[in-house]
NULUM-28644 format. One record per residue (C-alpha): y negated, x negated, z; residue in one letter; residue number from 1. Coordinates in steps of 0.2 Angstrom, whole numbers, plus 5000, padded with zeros to 4 digits. Example, Ala and Ser with C-alpha at 12.3 -4.5 7.8 and 13.67 -1.06 7.14 Angstrom:
# residues 2
> 5022 | 4938 | 5039 | a | 1
> 5005 | 4932 | 5036 | s | 2
This chain:
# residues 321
> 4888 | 5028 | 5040 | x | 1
> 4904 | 5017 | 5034 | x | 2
> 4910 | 5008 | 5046 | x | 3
> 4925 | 4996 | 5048 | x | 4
> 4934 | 5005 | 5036 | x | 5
> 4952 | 5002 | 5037 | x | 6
> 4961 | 4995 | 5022 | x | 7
> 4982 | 4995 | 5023 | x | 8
> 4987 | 4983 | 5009 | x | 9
> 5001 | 4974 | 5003 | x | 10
> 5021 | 4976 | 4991 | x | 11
> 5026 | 4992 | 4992 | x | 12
> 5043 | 4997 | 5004 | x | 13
> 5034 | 4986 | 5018 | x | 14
> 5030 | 4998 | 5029 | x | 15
> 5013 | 5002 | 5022 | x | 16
> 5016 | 5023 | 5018 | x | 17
> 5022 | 5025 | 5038 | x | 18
> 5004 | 5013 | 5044 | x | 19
> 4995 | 5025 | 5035 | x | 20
> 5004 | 5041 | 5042 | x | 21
> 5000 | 5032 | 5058 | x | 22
> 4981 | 5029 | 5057 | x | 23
> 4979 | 5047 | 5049 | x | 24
> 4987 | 5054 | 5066 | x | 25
> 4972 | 5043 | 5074 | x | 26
> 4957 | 5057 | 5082 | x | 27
> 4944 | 5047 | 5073 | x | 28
> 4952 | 5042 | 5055 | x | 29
> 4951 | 5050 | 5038 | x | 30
> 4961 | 5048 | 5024 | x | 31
> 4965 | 5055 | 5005 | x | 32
> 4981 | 5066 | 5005 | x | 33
> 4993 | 5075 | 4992 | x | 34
> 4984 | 5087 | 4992 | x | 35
> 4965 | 5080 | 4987 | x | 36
> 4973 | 5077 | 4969 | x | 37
> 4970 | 5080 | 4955 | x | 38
> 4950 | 5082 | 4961 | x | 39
> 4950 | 5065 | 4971 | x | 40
> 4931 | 5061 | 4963 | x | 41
> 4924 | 5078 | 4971 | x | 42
> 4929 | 5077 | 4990 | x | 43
> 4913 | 5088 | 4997 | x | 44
> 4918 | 5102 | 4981 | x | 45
> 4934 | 5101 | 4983 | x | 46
> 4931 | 5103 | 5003 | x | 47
> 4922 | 5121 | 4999 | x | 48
> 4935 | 5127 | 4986 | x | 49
> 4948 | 5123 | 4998 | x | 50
> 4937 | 5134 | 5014 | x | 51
> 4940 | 5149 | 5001 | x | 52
> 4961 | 5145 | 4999 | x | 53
> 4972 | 5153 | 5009 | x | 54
> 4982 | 5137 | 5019 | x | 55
> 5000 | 5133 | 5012 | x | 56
> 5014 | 5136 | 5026 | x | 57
> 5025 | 5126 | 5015 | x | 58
> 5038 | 5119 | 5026 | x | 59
> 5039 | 5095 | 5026 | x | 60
> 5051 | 5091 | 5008 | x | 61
> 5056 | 5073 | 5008 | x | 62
> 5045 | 5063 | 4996 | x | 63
> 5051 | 5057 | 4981 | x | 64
> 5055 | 5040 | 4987 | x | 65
> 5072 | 5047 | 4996 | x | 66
> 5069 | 5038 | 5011 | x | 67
> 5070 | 5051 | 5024 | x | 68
> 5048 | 5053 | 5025 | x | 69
> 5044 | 5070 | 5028 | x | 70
> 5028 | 5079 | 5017 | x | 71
> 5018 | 5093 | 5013 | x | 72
> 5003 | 5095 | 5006 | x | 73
> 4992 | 5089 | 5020 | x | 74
> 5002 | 5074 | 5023 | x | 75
> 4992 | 5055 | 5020 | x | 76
> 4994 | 5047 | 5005 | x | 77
> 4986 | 5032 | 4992 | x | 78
> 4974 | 5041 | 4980 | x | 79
> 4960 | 5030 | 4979 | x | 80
> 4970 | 5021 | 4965 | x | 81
> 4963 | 5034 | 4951 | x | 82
> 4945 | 5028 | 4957 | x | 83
> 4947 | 5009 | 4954 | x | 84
> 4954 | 5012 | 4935 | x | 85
> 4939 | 5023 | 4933 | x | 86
> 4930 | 5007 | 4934 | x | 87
> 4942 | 4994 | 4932 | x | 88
> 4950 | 4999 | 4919 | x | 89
> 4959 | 4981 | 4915 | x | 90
> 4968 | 4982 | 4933 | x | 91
> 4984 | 4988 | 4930 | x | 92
> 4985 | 4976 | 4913 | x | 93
> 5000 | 4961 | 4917 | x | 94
> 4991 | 4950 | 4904 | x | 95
> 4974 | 4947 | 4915 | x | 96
> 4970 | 4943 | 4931 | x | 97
> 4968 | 4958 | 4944 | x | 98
> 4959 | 4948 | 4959 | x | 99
> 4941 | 4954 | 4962 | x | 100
> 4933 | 4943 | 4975 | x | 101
> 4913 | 4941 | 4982 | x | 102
> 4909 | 4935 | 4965 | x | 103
> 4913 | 4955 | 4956 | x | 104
> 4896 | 4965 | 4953 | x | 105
> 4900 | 4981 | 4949 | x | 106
> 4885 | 4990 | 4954 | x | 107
> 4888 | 5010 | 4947 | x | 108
> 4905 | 5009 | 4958 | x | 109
> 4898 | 5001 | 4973 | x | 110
> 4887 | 5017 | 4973 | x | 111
> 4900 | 5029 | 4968 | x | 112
> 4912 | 5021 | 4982 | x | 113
> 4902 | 5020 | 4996 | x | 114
> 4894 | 5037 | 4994 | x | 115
> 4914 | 5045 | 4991 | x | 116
> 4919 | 5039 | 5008 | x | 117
> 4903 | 5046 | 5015 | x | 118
> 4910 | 5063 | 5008 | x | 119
> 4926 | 5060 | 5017 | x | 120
> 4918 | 5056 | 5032 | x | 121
> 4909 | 5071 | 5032 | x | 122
> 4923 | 5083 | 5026 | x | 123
> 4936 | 5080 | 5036 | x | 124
> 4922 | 5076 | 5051 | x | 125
> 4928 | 5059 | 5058 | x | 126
> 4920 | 5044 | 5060 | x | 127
> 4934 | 5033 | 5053 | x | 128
> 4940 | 5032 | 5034 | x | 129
> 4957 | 5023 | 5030 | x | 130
> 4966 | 5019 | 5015 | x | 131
> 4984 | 5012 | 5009 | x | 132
> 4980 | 5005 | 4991 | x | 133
> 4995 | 4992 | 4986 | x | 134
> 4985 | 4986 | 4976 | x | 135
> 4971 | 4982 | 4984 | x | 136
> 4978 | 4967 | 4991 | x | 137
> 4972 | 4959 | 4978 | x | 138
> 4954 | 4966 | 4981 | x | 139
> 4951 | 4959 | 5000 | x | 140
> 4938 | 4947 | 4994 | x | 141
> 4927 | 4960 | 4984 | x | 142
> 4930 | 4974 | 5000 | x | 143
> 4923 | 4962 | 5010 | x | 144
> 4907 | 4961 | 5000 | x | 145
> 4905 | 4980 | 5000 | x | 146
> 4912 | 4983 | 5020 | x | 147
> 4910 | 4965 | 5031 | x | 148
> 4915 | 4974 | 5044 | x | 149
> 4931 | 4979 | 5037 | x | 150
> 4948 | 4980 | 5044 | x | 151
> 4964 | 4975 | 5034 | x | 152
> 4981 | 4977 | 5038 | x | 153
> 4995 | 4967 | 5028 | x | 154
> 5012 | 4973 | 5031 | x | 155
> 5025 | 4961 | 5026 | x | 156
> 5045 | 4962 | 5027 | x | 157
> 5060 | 4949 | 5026 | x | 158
> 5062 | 4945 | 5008 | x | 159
> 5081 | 4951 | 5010 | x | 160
> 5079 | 4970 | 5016 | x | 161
> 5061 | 4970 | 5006 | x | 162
> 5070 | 4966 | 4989 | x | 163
> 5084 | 4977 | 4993 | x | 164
> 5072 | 4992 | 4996 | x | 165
> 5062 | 4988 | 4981 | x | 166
> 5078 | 4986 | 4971 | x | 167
> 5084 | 5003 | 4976 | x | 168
> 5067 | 5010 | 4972 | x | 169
> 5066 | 5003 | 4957 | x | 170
> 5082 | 5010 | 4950 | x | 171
> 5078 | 5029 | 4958 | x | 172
> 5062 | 5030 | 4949 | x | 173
> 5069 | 5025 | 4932 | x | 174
> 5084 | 5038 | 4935 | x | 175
> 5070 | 5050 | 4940 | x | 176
> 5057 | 5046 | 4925 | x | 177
> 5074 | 5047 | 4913 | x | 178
> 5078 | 5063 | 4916 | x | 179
> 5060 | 5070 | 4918 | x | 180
> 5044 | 5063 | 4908 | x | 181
> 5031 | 5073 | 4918 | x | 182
> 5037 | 5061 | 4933 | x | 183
> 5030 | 5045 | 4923 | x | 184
> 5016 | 5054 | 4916 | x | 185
> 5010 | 5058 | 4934 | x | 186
> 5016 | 5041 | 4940 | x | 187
> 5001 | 5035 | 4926 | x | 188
> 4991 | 5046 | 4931 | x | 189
> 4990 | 5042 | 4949 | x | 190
> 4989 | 5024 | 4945 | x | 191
> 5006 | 5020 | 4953 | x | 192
> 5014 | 5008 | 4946 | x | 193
> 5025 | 4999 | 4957 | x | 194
> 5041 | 5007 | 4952 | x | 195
> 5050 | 5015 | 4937 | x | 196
> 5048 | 5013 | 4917 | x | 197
> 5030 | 5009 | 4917 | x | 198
> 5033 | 4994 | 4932 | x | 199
> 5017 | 4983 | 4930 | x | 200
> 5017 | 4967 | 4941 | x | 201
> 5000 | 4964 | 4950 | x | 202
> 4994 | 4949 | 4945 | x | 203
> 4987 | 4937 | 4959 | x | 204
> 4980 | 4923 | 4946 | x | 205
> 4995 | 4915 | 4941 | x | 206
> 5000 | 4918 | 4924 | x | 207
> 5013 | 4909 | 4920 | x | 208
> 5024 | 4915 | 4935 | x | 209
> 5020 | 4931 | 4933 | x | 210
> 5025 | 4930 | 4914 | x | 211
> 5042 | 4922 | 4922 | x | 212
> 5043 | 4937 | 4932 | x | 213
> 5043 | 4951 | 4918 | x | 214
> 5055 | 4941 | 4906 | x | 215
> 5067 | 4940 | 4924 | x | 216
> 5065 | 4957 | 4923 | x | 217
> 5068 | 4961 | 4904 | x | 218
> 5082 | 4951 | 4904 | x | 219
> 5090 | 4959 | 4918 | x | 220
> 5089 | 4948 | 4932 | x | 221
> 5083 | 4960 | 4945 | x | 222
> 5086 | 4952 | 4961 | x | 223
> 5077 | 4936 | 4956 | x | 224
> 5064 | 4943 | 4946 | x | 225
> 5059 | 4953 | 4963 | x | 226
> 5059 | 4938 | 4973 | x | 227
> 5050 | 4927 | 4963 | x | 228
> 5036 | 4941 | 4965 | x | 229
> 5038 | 4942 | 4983 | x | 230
> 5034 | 4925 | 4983 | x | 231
> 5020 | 4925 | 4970 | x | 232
> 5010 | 4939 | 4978 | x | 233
> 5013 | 4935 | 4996 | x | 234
> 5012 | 4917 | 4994 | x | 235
> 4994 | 4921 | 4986 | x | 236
> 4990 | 4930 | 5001 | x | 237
> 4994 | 4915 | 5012 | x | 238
> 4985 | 4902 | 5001 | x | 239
> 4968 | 4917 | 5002 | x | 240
> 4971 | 4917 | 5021 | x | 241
> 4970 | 4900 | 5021 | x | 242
> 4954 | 4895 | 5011 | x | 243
> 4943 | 4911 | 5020 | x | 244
> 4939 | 4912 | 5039 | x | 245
> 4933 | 4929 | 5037 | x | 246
> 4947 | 4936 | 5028 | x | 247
> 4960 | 4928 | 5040 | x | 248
> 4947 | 4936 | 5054 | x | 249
> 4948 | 4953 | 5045 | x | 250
> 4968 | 4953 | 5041 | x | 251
> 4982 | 4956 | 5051 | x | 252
> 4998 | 4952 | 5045 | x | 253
> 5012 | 4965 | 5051 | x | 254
> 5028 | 4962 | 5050 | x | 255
> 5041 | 4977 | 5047 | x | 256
> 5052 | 4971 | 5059 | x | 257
> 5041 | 4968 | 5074 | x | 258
> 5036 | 4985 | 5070 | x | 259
> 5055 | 4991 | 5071 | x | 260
> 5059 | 4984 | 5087 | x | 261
> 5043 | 4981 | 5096 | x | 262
> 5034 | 4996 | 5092 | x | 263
> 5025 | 5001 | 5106 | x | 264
> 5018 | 4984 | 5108 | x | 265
> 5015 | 4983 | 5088 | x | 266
> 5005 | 4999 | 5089 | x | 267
> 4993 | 4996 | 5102 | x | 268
> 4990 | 4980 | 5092 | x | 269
> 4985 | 4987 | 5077 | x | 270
> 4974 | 4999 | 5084 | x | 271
> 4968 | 4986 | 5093 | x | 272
> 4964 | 4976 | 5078 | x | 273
> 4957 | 4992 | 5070 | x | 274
> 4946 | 4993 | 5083 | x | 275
> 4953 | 5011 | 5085 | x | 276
> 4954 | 5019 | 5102 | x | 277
> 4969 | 5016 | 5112 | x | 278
> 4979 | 5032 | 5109 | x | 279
> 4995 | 5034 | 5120 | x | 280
> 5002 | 5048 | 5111 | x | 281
> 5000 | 5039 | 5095 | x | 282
> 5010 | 5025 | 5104 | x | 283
> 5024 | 5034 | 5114 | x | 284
> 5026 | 5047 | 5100 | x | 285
> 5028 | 5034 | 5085 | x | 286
> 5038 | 5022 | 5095 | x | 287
> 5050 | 5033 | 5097 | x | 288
> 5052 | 5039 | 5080 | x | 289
> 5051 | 5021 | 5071 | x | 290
> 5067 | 5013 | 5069 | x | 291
> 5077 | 5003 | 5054 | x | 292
> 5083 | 5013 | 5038 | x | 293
> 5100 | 5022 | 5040 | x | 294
> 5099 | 5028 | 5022 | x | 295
> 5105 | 5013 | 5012 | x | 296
> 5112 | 4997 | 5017 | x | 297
> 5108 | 4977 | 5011 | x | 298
> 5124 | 4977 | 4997 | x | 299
> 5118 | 4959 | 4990 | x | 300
> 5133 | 4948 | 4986 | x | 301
> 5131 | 4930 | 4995 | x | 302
> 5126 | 4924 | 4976 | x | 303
> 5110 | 4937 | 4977 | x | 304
> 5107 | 4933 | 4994 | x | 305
> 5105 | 4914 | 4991 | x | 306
> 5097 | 4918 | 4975 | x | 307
> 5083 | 4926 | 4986 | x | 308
> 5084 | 4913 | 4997 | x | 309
> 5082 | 4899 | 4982 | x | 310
> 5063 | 4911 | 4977 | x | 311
> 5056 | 4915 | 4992 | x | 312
> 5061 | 4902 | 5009 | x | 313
> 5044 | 4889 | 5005 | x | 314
> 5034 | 4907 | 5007 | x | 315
> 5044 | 4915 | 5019 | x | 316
> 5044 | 4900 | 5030 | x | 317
> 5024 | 4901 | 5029 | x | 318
> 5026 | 4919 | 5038 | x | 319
> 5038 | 4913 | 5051 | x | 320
> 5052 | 4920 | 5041 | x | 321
């Protein structure tokens, strides 16, 4: 059976890559990892191929994202994307709305879906299925319909250290997708498109903004063009939170820095809220290990800053920032 499945949503450089890794160390939870693509349709299959392949030793590479986390093959990671363009094939398209609510009908992926995480279930014999999707804060709504007894977590950051990761992101990925076409091709493939050549915006329902947005960004205007986006998408998940009872049930809003500082406290509460068993290990072995990044640091002049500022304070302020 499907129950409460876990659903880690939200901008990406929040947090949201680390949740998962988290929940994946859970007993009971299941997820997709690195490994489970390119045949992320065929779980049970690729399960009995897999039985017949020796196991890689390959020693922990830092990802592509250069911020100091540690994978191999085995490692969690956000592959449900290629499932939802299978179906949606519209979703990753600026132009038109991305939001599926209790209103979307889709029946053939309703089957396919629900039966897939059956299949994980079974395979990697837990009892738990969880999934970091970005993009599927946009999707609570229709989740719901599928799952009412899902469990969401949406990290969230400060606009300031969140635009100046995404910034930095955004620039690394260009370099890399520059110098190396197979990187964007997979980036496609994948159906990541938060960073790089190929950035597509999610669009929450607001057209206009996020047509502001891209010509911020075409232009050149970086550091406002990110802002206005924190703002648009996290400002739609405040005004969603607001108007349903059962998502703001189902939701928990996680801040990155409450998570940096408090993090024994911040664990036991999410499992908590994932009605997860309380895991001590989890807790003592992940506190210690959580902390701000020493990699980069915020370079924004006081003009950028307050640019941010201008974007995002009415949202922000919504979020207790």
């Amino acid at each position: 059976a499907v129950t409460n499945p876990i659903y880690v949503c939200g901008l990406a450089r929040s947090g949201s890559t680390l949740l998962l890794e988290l929940l994946a160390d859970h007993a009971d939870v299941a997820t997709h990892r690195y490994i489970d693509f390119p045949p992320v349709y065929t779980p049970y299959f690729w399960h009995l191929v897999r039985r017949m392949i020796p196991r890689s030793s390959a020693d922990a590479v830092e990802r592509t994202h250069r911020d100091g986390m540690m994978v191999t093959a085995e490692s969690p990671e956000a592959m449900e994307e290629v499932l939802w363009i299978s179906f949606f094939p519209g979703q990753h398209d600026p132009t038109s709305s991305g939001i599926l609510d209790g209103e979307t009908n889709q029946p053939g992926f309703e089957k396919f879906y629900s039966d897939h995480i059956r299949k994980m279930l079974h395979v990697r014999e837990k009892t738990r299925y969880a999934a970091k999707g970005n993009y599927n804060i946009a999707r609570i709504g229709y989740l719901q319909k599928l799952f009412p007894d899902a469990r969401f977590v949406v990290p969230i950051r400060n606009p300031v250290t969140h635009i100046a990761s995404m910034h930095k992101q955004q620039a690394l990925f260009c370099r890399g997708e520059s110098s190396n076409p197979k990187m964007l091709k997979h980036m496609r493939r994948v159906g990541h498109f938060e960073f790089g050549l190929d950035r597509r915006p999610i669009n929450v329902g607001n057209d206009d903004v996020l047509r502001e947005i891209e010509e911020l960004w075409t232009n050149g205007d970086e550091i406002r063009g990110w802002a206005r986006y924190w703002a648009y998408v996290y400002g739609y998940v405040a005004d969603f939170l607001e108007k349903s009872q059962a998502a703001k049930n189902a939701v928990m809003l996680l801040k990155y820095e409450d998570l940096c500082e408090s993090s024994g406290d911040t664990i036991n509460a999410l499992l908590d809220h994932c009605l997860l068993t309380d895991d001590e290990r989890l807790s003592d072995e992940y506190a210690k290990r959580i902390h701000y990044p020493e990699y980069y640091k915020v370079t924004f002049t006081p003009e950028e800053i307050a640019v941010i500022g201008e974007e995002t304070k009415s949202v922000a302020a919504r979020f207790g920032y």
